[in-house]
Structures are given as structure tokens and as C-alpha cells.
Backbone as ProteinMPNN parsed JSONL, in Angstrom:
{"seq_chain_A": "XXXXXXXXXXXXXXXXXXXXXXXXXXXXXXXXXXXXXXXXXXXXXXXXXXXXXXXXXXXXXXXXXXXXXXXXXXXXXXXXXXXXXXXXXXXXXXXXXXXXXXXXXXXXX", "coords_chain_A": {"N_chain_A": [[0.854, -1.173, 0.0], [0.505, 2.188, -0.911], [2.106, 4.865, 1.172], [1.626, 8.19, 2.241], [2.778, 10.704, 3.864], [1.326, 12.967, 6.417], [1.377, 15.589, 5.676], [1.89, 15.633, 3.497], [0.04, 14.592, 1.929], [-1.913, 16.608, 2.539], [-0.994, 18.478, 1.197], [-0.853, 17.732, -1.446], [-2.756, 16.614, -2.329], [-4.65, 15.823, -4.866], [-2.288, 13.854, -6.502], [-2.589, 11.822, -4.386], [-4.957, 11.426, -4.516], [-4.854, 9.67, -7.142], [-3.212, 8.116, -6.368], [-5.016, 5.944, -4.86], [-7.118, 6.047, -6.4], [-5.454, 3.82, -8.136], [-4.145, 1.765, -6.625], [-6.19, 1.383, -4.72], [-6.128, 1.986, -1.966], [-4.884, 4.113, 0.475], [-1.989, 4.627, 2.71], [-1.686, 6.667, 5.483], [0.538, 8.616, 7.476], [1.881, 10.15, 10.086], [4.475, 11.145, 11.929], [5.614, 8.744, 11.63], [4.361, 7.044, 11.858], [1.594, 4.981, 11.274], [-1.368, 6.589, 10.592], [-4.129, 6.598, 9.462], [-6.186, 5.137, 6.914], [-6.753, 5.669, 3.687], [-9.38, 4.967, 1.35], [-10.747, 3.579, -2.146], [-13.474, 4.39, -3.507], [-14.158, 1.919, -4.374], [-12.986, -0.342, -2.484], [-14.144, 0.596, -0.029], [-16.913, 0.004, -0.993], [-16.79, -2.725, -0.565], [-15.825, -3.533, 1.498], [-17.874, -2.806, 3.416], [-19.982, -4.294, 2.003], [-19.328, -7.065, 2.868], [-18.968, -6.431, 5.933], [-21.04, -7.322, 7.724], [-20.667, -10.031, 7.473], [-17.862, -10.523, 8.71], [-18.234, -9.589, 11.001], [-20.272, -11.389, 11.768], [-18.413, -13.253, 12.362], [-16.483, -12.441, 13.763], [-17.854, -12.498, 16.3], [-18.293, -14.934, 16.487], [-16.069, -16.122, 17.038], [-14.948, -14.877, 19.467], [-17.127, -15.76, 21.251], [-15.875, -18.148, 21.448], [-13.468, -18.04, 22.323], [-13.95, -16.938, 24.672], [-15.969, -18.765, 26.319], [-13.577, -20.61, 25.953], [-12.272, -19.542, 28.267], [-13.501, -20.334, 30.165], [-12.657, -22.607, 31.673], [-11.663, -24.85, 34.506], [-9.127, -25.071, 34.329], [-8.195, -23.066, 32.688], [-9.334, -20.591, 35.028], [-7.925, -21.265, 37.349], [-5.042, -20.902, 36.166], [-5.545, -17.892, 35.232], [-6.101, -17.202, 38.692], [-3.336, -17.608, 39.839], [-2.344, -15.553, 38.23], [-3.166, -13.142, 39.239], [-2.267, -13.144, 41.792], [0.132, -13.296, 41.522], [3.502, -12.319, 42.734], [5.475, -8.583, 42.642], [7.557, -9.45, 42.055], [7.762, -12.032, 40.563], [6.18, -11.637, 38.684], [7.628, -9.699, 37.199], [10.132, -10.916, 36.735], [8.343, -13.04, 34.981], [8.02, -11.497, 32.734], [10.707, -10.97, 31.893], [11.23, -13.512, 30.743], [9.588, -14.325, 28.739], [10.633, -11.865, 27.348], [12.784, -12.579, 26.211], [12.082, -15.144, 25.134], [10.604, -13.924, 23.124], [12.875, -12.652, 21.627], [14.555, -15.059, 20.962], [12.636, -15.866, 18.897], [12.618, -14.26, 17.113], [14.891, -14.035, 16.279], [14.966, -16.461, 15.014], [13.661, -16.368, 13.321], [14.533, -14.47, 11.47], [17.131, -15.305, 10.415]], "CA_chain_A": [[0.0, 0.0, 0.0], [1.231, 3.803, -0.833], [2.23, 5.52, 2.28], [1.909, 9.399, 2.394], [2.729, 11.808, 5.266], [0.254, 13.937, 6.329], [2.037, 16.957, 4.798], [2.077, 15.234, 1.759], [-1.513, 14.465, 1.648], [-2.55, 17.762, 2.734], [-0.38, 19.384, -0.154], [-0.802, 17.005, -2.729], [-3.976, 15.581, -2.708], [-4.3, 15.2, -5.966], [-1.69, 12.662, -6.226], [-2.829, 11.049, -3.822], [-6.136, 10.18, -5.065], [-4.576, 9.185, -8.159], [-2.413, 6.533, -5.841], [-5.844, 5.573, -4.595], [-7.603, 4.643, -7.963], [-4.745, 2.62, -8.859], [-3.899, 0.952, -5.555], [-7.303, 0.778, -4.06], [-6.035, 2.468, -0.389], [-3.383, 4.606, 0.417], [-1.496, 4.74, 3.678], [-1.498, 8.425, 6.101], [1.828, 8.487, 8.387], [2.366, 11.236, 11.056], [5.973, 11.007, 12.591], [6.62, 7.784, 10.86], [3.132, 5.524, 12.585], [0.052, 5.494, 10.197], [-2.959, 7.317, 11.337], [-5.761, 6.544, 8.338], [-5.704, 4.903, 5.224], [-7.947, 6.122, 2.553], [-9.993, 3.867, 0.142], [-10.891, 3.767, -3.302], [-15.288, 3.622, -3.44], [-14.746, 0.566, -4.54], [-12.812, -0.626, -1.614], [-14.962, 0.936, 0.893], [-17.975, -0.943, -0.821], [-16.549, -4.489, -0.73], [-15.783, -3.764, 3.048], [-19.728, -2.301, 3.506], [-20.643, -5.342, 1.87], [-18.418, -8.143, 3.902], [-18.915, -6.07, 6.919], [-22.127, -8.057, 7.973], [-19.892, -11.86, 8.056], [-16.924, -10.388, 9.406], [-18.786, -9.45, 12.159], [-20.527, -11.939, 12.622], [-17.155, -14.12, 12.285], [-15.36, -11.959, 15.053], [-18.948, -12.971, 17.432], [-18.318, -16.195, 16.836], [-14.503, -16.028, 17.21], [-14.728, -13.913, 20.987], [-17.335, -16.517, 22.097], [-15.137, -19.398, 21.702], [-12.119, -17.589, 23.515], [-14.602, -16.825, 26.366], [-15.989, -20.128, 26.658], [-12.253, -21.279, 26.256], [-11.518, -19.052, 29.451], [-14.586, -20.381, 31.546], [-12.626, -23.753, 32.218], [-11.422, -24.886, 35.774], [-7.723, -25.009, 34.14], [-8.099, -20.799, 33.051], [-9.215, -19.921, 36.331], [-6.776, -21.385, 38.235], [-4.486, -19.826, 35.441], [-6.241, -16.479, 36.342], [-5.627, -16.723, 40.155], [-1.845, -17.541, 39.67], [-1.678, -14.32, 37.662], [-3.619, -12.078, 40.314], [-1.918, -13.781, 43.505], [1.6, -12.888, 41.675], [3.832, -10.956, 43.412], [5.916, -7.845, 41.668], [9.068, -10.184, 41.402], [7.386, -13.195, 39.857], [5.311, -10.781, 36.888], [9.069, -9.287, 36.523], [10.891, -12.913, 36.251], [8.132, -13.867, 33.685], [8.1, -10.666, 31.644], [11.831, -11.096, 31.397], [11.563, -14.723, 30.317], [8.809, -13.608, 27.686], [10.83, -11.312, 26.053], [14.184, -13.972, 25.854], [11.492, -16.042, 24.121], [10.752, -13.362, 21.87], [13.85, -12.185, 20.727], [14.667, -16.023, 20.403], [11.975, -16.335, 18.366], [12.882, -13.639, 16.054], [16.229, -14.351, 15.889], [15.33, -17.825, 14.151], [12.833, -16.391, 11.675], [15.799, -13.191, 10.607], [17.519, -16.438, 9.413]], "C_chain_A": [[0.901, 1.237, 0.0], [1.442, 3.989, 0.053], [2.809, 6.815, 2.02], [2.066, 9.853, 3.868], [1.494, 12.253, 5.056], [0.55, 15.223, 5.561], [1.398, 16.971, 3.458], [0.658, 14.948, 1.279], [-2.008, 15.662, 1.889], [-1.636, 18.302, 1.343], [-0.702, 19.194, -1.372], [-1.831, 15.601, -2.874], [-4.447, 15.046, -3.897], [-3.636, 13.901, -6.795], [-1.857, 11.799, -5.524], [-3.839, 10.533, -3.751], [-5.791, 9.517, -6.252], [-3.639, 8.142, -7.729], [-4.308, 5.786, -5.316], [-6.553, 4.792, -5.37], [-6.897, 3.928, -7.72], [-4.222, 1.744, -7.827], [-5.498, 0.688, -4.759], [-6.993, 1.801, -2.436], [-5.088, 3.343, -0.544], [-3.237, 4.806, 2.017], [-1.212, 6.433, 4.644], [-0.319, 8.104, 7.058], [1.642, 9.838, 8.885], [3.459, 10.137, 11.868], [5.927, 9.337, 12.877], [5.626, 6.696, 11.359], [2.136, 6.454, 11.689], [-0.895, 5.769, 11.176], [-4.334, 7.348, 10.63], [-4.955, 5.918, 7.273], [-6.852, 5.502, 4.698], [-8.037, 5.289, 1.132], [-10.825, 4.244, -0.489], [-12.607, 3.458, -2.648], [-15.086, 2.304, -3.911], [-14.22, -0.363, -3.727], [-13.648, -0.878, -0.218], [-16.297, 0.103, 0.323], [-17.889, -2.34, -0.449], [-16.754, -4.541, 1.229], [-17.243, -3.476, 3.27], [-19.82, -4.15, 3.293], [-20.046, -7.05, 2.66], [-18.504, -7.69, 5.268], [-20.344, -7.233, 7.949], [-21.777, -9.577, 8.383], [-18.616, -11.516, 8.218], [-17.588, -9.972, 10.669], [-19.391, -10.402, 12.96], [-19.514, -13.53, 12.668], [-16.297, -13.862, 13.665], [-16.536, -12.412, 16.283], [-18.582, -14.105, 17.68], [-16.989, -16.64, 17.493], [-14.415, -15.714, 18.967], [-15.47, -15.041, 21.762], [-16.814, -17.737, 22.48], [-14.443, -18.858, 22.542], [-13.177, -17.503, 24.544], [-15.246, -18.094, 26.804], [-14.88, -21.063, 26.887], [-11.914, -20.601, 28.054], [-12.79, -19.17, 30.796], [-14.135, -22.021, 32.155], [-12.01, -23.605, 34.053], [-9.484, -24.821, 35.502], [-7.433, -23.159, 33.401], [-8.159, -20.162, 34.455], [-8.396, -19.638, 36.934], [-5.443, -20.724, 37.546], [-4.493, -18.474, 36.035], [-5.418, -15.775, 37.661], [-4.545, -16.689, 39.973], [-1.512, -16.195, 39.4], [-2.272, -13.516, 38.756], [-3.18, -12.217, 41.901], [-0.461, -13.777, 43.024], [2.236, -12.083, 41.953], [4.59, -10.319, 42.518], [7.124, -8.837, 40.861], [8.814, -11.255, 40.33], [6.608, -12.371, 38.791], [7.162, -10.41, 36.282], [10.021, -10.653, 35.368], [9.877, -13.407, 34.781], [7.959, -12.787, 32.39], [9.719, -10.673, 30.876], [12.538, -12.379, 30.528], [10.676, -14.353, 28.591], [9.505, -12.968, 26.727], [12.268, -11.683, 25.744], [13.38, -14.372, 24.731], [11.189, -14.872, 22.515], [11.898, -12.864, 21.252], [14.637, -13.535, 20.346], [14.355, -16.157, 19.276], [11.774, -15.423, 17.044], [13.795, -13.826, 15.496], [16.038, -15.376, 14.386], [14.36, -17.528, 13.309], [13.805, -15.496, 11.191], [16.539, -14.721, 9.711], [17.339, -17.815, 8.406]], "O_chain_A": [[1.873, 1.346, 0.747], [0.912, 3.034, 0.62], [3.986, 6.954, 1.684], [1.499, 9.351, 4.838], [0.747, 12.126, 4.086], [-0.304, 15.722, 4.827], [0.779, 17.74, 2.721], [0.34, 15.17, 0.111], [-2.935, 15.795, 1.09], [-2.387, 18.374, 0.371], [-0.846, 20.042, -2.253], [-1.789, 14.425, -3.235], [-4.655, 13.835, -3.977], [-4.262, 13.138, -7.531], [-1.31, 10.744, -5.845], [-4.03, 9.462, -3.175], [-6.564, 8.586, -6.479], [-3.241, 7.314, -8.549], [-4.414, 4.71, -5.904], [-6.739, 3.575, -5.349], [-7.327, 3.044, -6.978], [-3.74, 0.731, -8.336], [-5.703, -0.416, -4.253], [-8.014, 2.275, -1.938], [-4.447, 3.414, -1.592], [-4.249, 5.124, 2.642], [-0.401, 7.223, 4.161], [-0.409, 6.935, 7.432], [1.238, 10.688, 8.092], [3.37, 8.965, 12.233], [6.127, 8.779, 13.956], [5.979, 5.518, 11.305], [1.924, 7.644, 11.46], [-1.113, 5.272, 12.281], [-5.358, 7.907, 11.022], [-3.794, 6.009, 6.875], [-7.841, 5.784, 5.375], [-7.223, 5.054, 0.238], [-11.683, 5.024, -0.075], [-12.941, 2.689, -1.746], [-16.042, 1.538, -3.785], [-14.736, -1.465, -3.919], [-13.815, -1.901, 0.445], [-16.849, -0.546, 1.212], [-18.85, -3.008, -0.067], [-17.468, -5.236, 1.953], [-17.798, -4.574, 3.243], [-19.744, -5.01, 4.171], [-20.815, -8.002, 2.788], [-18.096, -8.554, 6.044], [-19.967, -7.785, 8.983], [-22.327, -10.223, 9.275], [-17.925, -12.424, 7.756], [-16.847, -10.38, 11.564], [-19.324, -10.517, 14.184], [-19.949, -14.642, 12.968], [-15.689, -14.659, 14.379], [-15.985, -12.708, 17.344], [-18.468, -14.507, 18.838], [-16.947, -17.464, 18.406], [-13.72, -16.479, 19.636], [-14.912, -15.473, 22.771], [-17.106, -18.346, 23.51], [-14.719, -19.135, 23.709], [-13.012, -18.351, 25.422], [-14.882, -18.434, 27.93], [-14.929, -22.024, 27.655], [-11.344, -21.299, 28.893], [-12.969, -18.518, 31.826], [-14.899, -22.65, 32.887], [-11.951, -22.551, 34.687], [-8.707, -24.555, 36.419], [-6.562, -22.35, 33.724], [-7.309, -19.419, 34.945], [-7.946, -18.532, 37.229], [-4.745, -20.025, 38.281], [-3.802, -18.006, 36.94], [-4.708, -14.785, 37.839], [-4.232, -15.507, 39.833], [-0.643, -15.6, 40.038], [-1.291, -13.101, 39.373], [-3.605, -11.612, 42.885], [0.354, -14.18, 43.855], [1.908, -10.944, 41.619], [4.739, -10.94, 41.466], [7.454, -8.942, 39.68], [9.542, -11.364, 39.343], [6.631, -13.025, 37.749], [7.702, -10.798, 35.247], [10.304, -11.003, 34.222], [10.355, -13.95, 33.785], [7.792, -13.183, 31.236], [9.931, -10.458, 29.683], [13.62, -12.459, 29.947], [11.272, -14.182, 27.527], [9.323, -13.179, 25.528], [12.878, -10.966, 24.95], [13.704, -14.118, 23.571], [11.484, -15.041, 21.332], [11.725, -12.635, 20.055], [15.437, -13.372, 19.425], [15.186, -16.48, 18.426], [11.005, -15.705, 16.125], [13.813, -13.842, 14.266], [16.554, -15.272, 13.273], [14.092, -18.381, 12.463], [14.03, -15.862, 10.037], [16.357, -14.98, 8.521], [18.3, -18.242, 7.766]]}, "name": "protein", "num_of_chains": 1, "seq": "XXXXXXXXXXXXXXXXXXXXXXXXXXXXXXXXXXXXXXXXXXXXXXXXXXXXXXXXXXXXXXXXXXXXXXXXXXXXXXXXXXXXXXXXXXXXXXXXXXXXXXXXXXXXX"}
């Protein structure tokens, strides 16, 4: 997808609906994190029209996880985490992000 600044979209709008036709979206950046995209009408209809079973895809999706987190092995999960003290959240935030920079490591190569 294009990615304009905001500058650059405020200046040169023009161009930037003409990335729109031909890409379908275009990307907005303020200080270097996107803040909007902007879509082609014929983008914005497809989503309109899919909006109705993505929705009710993400319903169905949230009630599984919450039915997943009504067992007797979440709970007790749960309590563990709310009955941990500062040192033990520390210890596993520090193990957490070992695993992730592991776990980046071995996809970079």
C-alpha cells in the first residue's frame, strides 16, 4: 500500500487520489506511525458489503475464547496471575521477552 505523510496528503492531494484509484487504499503516516488509510469507493464498498460476516465471524470467534476461558484449568491460570507478586510478573516478563527475541532471531535467518 502507498504511504503518504500527512504533509504530503494535505499538499498534494491530488496525487494522492490518483495513488488511490490505482492501488485501491493509500497509507497516512504522522511522525513515521500510520494514522488513516484512505480507500478507493470501490474498496470501501466491498468492506460495507463483507462487513455483515466479518462481524458476525469476530462474534463467533470472541465466544469461543470466552468459553475457552470459563474452564477450571483458566481460572486457576487467572488466580496464579492475580496472587503474583511484583518479582514473579518481573521474572516472567523477562523470560517472555528472551522467548521473543529467540523467536525472532530464528525467523531473521
Amino acid at each position: 500500500m502507498p504511504t503518504f505523510t500527512a504533509t504530503a496528503a494535505k499538499n498534494e492531494f491530488g496525487r494522492v487520489l490518483e495513488a488511490v484509484a490505482k492501488k485501491g487504499a493509500v497509507a497516512i503516516t504522522r511522525h513515521d506511525a500510520t494514522k488513516a488509510v484512505l480507500l478507493s469507493i470501490d474498496e470501501y464498498e466491498t468492506l460495507l458489503a463483507r462487513g455483515g460476516r466479518a462481524l458476525d465471524a469476530l462474534t463467533a470467534e470472541f465466544d469461543a475464547l470466552l468459553d475457552g476461558m470459563q474452564t477450571a484449568r483458566a481460572r486457576k491460570a487467572m488466580k496464579q496471575v492475580f496472587d503474583a507478586t511484583p518479582g514473579r510478573i518481573g521474572k516472567a516478563a523477562v523470560a517472555a521477552a528472551a522467548a521473543a527475541r529467540t523467536a525472532e532471531g530464528k525467523r531473521r535467518r
